[in-house]
KOLVEXZA-24580 format. One record per residue (C-alpha): residue in one letter; chain; z, x, y. Coordinates in steps of 0.5 Angstrom, whole numbers, m for minus. Each point is the difference from the previous one (the first is absolute). Layout:
// residues N
   code   unit      pz      px      py
      A      A       Z       X       Y
...
// end
This chain:
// residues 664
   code   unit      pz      px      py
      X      A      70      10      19
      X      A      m4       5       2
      X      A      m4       1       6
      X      A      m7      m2      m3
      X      A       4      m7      m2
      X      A       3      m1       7
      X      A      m7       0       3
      X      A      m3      m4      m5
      X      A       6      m6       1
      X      A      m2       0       7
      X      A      m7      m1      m1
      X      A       3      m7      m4
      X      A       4      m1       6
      X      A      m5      m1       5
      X      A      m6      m5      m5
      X      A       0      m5       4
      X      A      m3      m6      m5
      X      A       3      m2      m7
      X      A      m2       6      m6
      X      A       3      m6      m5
      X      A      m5      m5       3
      X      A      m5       4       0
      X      A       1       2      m7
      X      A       0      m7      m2
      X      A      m7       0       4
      X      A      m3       6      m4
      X      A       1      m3      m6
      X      A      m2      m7       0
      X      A       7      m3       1
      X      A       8       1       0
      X      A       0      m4      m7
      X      A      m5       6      m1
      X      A       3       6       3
      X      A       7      m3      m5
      X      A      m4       0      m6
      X      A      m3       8       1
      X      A       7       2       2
      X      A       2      m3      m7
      X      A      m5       3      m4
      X      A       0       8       4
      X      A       8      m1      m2
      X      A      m1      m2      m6
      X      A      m4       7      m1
      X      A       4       4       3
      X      A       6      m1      m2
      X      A      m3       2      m8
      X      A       2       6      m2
      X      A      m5       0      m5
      X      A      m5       1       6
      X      A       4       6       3
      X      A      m5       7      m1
      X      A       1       6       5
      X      A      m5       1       6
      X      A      m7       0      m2
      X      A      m1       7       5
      X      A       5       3      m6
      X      A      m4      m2      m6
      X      A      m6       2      m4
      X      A      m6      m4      m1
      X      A       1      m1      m7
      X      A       8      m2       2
      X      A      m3      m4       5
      X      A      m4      m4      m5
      X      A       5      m1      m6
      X      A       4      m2       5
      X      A      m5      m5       3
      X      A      m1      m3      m7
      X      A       6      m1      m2
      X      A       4      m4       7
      X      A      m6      m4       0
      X      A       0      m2      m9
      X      A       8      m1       2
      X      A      m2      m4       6
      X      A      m6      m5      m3
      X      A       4      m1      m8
      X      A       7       0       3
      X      A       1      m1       7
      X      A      m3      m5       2
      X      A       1      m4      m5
      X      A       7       1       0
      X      A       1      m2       8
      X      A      m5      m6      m1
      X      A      m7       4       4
      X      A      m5      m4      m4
      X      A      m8      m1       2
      X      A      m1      m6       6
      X      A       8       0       2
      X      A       2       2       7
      X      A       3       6      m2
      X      A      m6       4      m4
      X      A      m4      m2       7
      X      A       4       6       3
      X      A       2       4      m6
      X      A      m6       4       1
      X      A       4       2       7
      X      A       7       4      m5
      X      A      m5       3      m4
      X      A       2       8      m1
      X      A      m4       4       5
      X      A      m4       3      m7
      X      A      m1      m5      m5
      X      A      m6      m1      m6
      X      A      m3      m5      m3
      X      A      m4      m3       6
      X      A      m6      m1      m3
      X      A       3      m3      m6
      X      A       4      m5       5
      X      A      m4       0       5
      X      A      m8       0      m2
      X      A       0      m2      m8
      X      A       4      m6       0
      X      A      m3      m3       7
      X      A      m6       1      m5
      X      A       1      m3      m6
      X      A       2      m5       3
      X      A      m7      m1       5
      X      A      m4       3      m7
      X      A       2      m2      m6
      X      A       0      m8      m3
      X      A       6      m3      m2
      X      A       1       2      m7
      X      A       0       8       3
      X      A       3      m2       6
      X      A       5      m2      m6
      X      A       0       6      m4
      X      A       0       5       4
      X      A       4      m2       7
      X      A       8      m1      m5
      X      A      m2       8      m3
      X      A      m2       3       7
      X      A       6      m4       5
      X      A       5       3      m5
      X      A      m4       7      m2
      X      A      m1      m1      m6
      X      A      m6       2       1
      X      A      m2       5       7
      X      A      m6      m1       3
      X      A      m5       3       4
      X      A      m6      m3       5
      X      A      m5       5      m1
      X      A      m7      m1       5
      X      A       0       6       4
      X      A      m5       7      m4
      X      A       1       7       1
      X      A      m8      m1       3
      X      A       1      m7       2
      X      A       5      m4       6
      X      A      m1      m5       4
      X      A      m8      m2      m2
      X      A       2      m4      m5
      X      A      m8      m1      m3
      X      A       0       7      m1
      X      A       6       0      m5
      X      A      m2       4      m7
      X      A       4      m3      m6
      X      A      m3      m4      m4
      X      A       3      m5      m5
      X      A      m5      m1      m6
      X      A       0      m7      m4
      X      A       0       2      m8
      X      A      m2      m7      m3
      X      A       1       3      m7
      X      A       7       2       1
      X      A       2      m5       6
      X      A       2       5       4
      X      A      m2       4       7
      X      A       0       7       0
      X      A       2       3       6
      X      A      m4       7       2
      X      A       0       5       5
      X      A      m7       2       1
      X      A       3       7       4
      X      A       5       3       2
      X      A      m2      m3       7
      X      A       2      m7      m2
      X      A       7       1      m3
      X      A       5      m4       4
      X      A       4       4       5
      X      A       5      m2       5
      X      A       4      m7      m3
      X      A       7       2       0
      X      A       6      m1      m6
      X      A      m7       1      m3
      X      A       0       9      m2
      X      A       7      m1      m4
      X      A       3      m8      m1
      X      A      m5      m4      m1
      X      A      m2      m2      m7
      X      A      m5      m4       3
      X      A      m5      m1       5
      X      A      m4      m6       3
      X      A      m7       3      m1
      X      A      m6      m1       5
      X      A      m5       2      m3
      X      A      m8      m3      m1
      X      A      m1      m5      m4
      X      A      m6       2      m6
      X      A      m3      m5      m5
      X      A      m6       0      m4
      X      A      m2       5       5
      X      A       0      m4       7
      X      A       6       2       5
      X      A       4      m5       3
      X      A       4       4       5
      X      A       7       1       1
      X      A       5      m3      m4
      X      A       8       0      m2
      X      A       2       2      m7
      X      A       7       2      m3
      X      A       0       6      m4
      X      A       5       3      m3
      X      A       0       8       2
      X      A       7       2      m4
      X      A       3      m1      m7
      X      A       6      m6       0
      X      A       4       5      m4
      X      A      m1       8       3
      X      A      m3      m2       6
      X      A      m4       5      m2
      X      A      m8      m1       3
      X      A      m4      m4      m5
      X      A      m7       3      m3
      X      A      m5       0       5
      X      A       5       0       6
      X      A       1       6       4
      X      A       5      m1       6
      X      A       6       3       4
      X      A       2       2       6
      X      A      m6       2       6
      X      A       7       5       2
      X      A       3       1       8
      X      A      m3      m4       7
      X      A       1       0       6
      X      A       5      m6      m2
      X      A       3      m4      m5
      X      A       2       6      m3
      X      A       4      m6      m5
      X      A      m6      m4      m2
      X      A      m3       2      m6
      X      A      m8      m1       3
      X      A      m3       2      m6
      X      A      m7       2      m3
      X      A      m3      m4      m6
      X      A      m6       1      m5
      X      A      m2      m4      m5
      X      A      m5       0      m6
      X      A      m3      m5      m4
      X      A       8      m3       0
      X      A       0      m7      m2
      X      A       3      m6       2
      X      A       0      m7      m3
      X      A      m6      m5       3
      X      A       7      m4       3
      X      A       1       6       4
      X      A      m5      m2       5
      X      A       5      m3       6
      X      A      m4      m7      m1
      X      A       2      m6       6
      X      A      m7       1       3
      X      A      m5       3      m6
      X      A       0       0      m7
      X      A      m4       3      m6
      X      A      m1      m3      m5
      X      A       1       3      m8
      X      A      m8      m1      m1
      X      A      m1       4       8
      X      A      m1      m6       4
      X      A       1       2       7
      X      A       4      m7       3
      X      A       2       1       8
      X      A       4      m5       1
      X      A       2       2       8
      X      A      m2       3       6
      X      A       0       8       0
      X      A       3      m2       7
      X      A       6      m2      m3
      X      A       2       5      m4
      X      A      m1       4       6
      X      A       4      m5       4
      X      A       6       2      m5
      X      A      m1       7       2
      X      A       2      m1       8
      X      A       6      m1      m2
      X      A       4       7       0
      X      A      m5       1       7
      X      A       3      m6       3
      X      A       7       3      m2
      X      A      m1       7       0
      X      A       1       1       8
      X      A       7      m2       1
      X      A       5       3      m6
      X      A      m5       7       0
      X      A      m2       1       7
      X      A       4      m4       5
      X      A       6       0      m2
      X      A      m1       8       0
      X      A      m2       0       6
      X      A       6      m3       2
      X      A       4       4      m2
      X      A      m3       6       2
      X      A       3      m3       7
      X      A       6      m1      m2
      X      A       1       7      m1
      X      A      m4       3       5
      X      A       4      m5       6
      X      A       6       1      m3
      X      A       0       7       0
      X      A      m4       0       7
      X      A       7      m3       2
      X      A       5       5      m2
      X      A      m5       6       1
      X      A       2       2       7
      X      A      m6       6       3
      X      A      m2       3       7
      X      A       2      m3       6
      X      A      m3      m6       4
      X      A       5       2       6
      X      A       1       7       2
      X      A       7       2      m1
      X      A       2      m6      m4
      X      A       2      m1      m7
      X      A      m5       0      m6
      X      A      m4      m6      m1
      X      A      m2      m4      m5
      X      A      m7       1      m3
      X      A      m1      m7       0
      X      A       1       0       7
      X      A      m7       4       1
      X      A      m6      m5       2
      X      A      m4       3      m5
      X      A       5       0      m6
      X      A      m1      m8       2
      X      A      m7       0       0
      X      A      m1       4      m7
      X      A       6      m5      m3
      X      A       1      m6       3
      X      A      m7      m2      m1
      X      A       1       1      m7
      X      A       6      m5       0
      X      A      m6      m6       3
      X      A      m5       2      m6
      X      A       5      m1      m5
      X      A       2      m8       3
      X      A      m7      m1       1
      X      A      m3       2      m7
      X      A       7      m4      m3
      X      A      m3      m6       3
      X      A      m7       0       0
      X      A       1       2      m7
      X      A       4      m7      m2
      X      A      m6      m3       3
      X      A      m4       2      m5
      X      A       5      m1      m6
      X      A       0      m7       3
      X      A      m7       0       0
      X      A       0       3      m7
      X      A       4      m5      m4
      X      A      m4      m5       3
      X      A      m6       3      m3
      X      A       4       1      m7
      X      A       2      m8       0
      X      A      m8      m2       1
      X      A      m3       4      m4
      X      A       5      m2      m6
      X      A      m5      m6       2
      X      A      m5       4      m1
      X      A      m2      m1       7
      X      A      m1       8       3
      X      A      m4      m1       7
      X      A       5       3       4
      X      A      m1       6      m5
      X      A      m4       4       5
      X      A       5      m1       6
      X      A       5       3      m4
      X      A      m3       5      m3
      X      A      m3       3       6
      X      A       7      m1       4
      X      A       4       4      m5
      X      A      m5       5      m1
      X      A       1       2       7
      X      A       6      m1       2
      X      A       2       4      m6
      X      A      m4       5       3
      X      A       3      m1       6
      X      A       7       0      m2
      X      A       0       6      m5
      X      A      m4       4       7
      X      A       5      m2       5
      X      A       7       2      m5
      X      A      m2       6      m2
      X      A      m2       3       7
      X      A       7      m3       2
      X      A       4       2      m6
      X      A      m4       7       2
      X      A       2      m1       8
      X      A       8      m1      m2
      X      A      m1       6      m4
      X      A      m2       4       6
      X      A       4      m3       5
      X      A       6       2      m5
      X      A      m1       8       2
      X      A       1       5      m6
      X      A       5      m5      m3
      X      A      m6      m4      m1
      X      A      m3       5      m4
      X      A       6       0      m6
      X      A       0      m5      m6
      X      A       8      m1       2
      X      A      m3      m5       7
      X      A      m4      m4      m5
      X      A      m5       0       5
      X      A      m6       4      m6
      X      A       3      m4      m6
      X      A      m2      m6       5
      X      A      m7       4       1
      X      A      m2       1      m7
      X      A       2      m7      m1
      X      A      m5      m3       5
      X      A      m5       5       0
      X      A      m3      m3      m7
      X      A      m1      m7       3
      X      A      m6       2       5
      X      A      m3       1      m8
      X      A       2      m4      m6
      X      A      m1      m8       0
      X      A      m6       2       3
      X      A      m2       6       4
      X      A       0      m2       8
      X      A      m7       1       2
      X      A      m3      m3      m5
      X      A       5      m6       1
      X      A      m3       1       8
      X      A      m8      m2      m3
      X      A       2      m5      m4
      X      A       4      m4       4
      X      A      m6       2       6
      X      A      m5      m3      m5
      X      A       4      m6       2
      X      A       0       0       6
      X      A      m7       1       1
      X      A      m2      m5      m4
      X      A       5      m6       5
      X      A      m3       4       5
      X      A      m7      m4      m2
      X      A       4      m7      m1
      X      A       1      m6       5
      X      A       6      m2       1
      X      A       2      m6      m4
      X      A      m2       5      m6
      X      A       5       4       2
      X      A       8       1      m1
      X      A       5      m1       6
      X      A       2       7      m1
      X      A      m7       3       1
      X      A      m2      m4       5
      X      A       0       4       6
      X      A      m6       5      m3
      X      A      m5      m6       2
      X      A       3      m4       6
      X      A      m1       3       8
      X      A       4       6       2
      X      A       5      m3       5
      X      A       4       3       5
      X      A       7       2       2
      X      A       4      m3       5
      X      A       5       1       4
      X      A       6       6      m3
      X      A      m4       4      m4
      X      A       6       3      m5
      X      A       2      m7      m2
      X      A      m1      m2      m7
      X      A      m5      m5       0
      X      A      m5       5       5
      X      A       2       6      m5
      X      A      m2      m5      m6
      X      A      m7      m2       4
      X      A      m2       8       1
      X      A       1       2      m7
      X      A      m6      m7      m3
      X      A      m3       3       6
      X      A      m1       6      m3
      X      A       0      m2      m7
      X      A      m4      m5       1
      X      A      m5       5       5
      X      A       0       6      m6
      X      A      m2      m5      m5
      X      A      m6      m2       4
      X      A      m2       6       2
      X      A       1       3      m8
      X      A      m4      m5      m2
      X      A      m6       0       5
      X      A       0       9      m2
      X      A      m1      m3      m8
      X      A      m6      m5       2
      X      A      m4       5       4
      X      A       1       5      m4
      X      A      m4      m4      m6
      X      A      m4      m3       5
      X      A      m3       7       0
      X      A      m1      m1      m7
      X      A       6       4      m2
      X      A       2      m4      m7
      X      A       7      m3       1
      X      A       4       5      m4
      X      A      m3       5       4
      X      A       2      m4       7
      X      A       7      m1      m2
      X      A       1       7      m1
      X      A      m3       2       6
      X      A       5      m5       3
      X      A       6       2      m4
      X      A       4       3       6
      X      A       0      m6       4
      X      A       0      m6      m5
      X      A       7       4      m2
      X      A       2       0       7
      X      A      m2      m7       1
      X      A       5      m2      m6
      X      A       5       5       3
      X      A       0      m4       7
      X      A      m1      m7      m4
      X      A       7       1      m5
      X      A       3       2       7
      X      A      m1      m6       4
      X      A       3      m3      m7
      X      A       6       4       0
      X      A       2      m1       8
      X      A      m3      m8       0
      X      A       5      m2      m6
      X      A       6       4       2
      X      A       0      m3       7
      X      A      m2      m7      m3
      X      A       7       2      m5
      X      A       4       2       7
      X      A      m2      m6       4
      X      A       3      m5      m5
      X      A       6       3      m3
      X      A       6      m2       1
      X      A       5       4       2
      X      A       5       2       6
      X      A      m4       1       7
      X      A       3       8      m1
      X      A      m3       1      m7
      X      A      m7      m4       3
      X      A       0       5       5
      X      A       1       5      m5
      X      A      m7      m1      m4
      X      A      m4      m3       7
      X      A       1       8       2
      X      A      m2       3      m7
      X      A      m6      m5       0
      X      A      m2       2       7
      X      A       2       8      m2
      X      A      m4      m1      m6
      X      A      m7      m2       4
      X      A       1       4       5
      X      A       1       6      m4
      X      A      m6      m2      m4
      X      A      m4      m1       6
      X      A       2       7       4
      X      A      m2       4      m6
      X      A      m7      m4       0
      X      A      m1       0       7
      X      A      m7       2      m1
      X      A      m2      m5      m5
      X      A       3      m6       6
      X      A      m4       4       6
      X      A      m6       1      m4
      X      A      m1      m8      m2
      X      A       2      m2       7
      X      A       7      m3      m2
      X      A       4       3       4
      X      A      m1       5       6
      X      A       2       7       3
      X      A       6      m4       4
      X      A       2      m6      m6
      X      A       1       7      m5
      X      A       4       3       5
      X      A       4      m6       2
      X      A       0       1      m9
      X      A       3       7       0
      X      A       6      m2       6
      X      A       2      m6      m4
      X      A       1       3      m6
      X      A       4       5       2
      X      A       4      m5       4
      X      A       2      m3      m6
      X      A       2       7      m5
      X      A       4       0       6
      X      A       3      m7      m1
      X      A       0       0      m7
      X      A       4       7      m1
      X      A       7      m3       0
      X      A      m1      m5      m5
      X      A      m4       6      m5
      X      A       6       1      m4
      X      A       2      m8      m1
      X      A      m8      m1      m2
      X      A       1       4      m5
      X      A       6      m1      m3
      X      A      m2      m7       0
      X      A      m5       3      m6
      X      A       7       0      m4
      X      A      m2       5      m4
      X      A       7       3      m5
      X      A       0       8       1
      X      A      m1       1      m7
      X      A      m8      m4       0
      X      A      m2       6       5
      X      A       4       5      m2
      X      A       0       3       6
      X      A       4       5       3
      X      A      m2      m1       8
      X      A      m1      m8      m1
      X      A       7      m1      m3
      X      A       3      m6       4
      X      A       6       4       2
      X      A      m4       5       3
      X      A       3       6      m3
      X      A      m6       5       0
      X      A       3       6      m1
      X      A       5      m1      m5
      X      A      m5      m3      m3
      X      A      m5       5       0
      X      A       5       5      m2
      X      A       3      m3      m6
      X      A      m7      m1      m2
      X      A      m1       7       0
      X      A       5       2      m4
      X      A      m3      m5      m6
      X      A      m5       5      m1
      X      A      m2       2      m7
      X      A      m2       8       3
      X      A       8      m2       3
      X      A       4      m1      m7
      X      A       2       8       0
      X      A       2       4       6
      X      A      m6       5      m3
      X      A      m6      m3      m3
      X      A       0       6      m5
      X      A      m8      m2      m2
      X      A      m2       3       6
      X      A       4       5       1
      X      A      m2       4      m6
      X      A      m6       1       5
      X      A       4       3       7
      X      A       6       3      m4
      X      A      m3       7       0
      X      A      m2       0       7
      X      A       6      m4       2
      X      A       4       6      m2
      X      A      m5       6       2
      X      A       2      m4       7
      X      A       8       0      m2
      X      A       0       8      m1
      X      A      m4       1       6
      X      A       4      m4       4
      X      A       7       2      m3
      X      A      m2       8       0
      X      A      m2      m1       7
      X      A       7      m3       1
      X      A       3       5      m4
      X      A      m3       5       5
      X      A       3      m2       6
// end
């Protein structure tokens, strides 16, 4: 056992609650944590599933690899091992995917949709070919010139009465689709946003299956140009795709119609609100923030205190032994307070899916009064949640040194896969104002109109009492603060018009702190639901303690780094912010023995990191050396490519070295 190993045994031995437990916690239950560890085994013990190092391979390597587990894993695997849609085991299988798969949006968005758009019969015809993939389906809203404004999309989807067909038209190249994955080299269809024309009158954005590729060849159809949109940032095995279409045609029955319909002589029939088909689309927001952004964030963690605990840097004691650099203070202050945003947005997060589902059964009702509440939420908190993981993931990275830098850490794969989330599903700042409209407009309500979750924003300010770090007061500063900030953001936006600026030109002026209202709202969510979550979990006193100091730490951190919005609206004063800051590296203090089990608890498998500095037996070198050695540019002791260039110099500088050798 090496010395890394020994360290990193130490650190278990002196935990001083049940990881186990706290495991059962993290996922809802022992029954769950059983179910998930049976699944991730099933995974991993595959040998079809087995593929080298993704820092070894090549883009189009990473890709064919990619599609290939995942075809293995959605028509073989998980019926052969009983995973089927609505058992306890399909729950958590999205947990013991490969680190690289494809076929998200087919899965993911496309499926979620026909269900939410199409009528019985589509859903019928449709959903069979789409679950086994006899047919691959893109979603594809997103425009080269058009993103999250929806009302500015540019496809337009023409009604042909003498043929019964829509034609399906890309004015210019501006409003070609751009972005969806599975959607540049596997899908030979696609779920088609696109204006609806009929006898000349629009009639806004509706959903149209089109299909883009032949049957036979999978060679693009007439009219189609698609493929890949090339290297990103991330996601280098997703095929995000470009798709330009012209005068293609589609059967009058291609247009998704649960909630509209056109009839073979035109006739437009609504038969919905347009409400509730984008009540269908805030599915894969409420979704998104834990499995692409929290749960990497959690990782990075993992990673990066496993590490901090073995790599030992500099003397805390002249003359003593090298230390851990866990043991600085400020390796605490970047680290630990990571470890508090992940269990705080995991718990805030369920909060919302609760929330969600309960909207779903009532809109099967028919009833989506609760459709702004939700919408406004998770916009925000996908905002929110997708800012916070990515400086997280990037504070990890940094506090890794320079083996943070090399793709062997993980930490820059964990980057460029949460870097994305501040963009797509709508990019944040947009979200930001959307969900500000809201909170102006409740701003102006009575209480009774109002849900519980937003009444603070209307009721008097009330005042802290006694220990200012306890959860109830830290609770009470930040509705304080979001409740203030959204007073004020809405007072700026009515002067502004009462001085005759016209609306839209008054929000804009107003944008930086409509945006930094919202940001103070979603945060006082996020700390109100996780302590609601810590008071009322049953647990062991040890593990309670445990989530009441990650609690206490995440507000505190929050508020030490906001201090001047807290001093500014009189919530807290100079000696409240200083008691703040004390308190806060108390217990980085007291929270620093139990790091390692507090991530362990995360119970991660090596092989979902793929990571030579967060392998759970701590073998940090070992790891990174025999990494290295897998190198491509290592395969032969002389890379004769580059060579070829040196050789002529290299043995100019032979015969000097050896003529001066021979000399003496």
């Amino acid at each position: 056992m090496s010395i890394e190993s020994n360290l990193l045994k130490k650190e278990r031995q002196n935990v001083t609650f049940s990881v186990e437990e706290l495991t059962n916690v993290w996922d809802g239950g022992k029954e769950d944590t059983e179910i998930r560890r049976k699944v991730v085994k099933v995974f991993g013990d595959d040998p079809v599933l087995k593929s080298p190092p993704i820092c070894t391979m090549t883009r189009e390597e990473r890709y064919t690899e990619a599609t290939r587990k995942c075809v293995y894993i959605f028509r073989n695997m998980l019926q052969k091992n009983g995973i089927y849609p609505g058992s306890k085991e399909f729950e958590h299988f999205w947990n013991a995917m490969p680190i690289e798969y494809t076929l998200l949006i087919h899965m993911g968005a496309f499926i979620p949709c026909i269900m939410s758009f199409g009528s019985e019969e589509q859903v019928a015809k449709w959903l069979p070919l789409s679950a086994n993939l006899n047919i691959i389906c893109t979603y594809a809203q997103t425009e080269l010139g058009h993103g999250s404004f929806l009302r500015g999309l540019e496809t337009e989807a023409t009604f042909d009465r003498e043929t019964q067909e829509f034609v399906i038209n890309c004015p210019k190249v501006s409003s070609m689709k751009w972005w969806p994955g599975d959607m540049g080299l596997n899908a030979n269809h696609a779920l088609v946003m696109a204006n609806l024309i009929v006898g000349g009158k629009k009639y806004g954005m509706h959903p149209f299956m089109v299909q883009i590729r032949d049957l036979s060849t999978h060679m693009p159809l007439p009219g189609v140009t698609v493929g890949d949109i090339g290297s990103k940032m991330g996601f280098e095995a997703i095929d995000n795709g470009f798709l330009y279409m012209k005068n293609v045609r589609i059967p009058r029955e291609n247009l998704l119609n649960k909630n509209s319909e056109v009839k073979p002589d035109g006739t437009y029939v609504k038969k919905a609100s347009d409400r509730l088909m984008y009540g269908s689309m805030v599915n894969l927001r409420v979704n998104l923030p834990k499995s692409q952004a929290i749960d990497v964030l959690a990782k990075a963690c993992t990673i990066a205190i496993r590490y901090s605990a073995v790599r030992r840097q500099g003397l805390l004691n002249p003359g003593g032994a090298e230390v851990a650099v866990l043991d600085y203070t400020l390796q605490q202050h970047k680290l630990i307070p990571q470890l508090a945003t992940v269990y705080a947005t995991k718990f805030a997060g369920e909060g919302i899916i609760k929330k969600h589902q309960a909207f779903l059964q009532n809109m099967a009702k028919g009833n989506i009064s609760d459709l702004a509440e939700i919408h406004a939420l998770s916009a925000s908190f996908k905002a929110s949640v997708s800012e916070q993981c990515t400086e997280g993931v990037e504070v990890c990275r940094r506090a890794c040194g320079g083996h943070g830098y090399s793709q062997a850490s993980g930490l820059p794969h964990l980057l460029s896969k949460v870097t994305p989330t501040c963009t797509y599903e709508g990019e944040n700042t947009v979200l930001y104002l959307q969900t500000a409209r809201y909170l102006v407009k409740c701003a102006k309500e009575k209480a009774a109109d109002l849900p519980e979750s937003i009444l603070f924003l209307v009721q008097p300010i009330q005042n802290a009492r006694g220990n200012i770090t306890s959860l109830d007061n830290l609770a009470l500063y930040f509705k304080n603060r979001a409740a203030l900030c959204v007073q004020a953001a809405s007072k700026k936006v009515n002067q502004m018009s009462n001085k005759g600026l016209a609306m839209h030109e008054a929000w804009d002026k107003s944008s930086v702190q409509l945006v930094h209202a919202t940001k103070a709202y979603v945060i006082q969510y996020i700390f109100d639901a996780f302590a609601s979550f810590v008071k009322e979990v049953k647990c062991s006193k040890s593990v309670k303690e445990i989530l009441e100091d990650l609690c206490c730490l995440y507000g505190l951190h929050y508020i030490n780094n906001c201090s001047g919005d807290f001093l500014k609206l009189g919530i807290l004063t100079a000696h409240h912010c200083n008691i703040a800051e004390e308190a806060e590296i108390a217990l980085l203090e007291k929270l620093r023995p139990n790091a390692v089990g507090i991530v362990d608890a995360f119970d991660f498998t090596d092989s979902s990191m793929e990571s030579c500095l967060g392998a759970y037996d701590g073998n940090v070198y070992e790891r990174l050396f025999d990494m290295a050695k897998l190198s491509p540019l290592n395969k032969e002791p002389v890379h004769q490519a580059s060579y070829k260039y040196l050789r002529p110099y290299l043995l100019e500088g032979r015969d000097i070295l050896e003529g001066a050798k021979s000399k003496l």
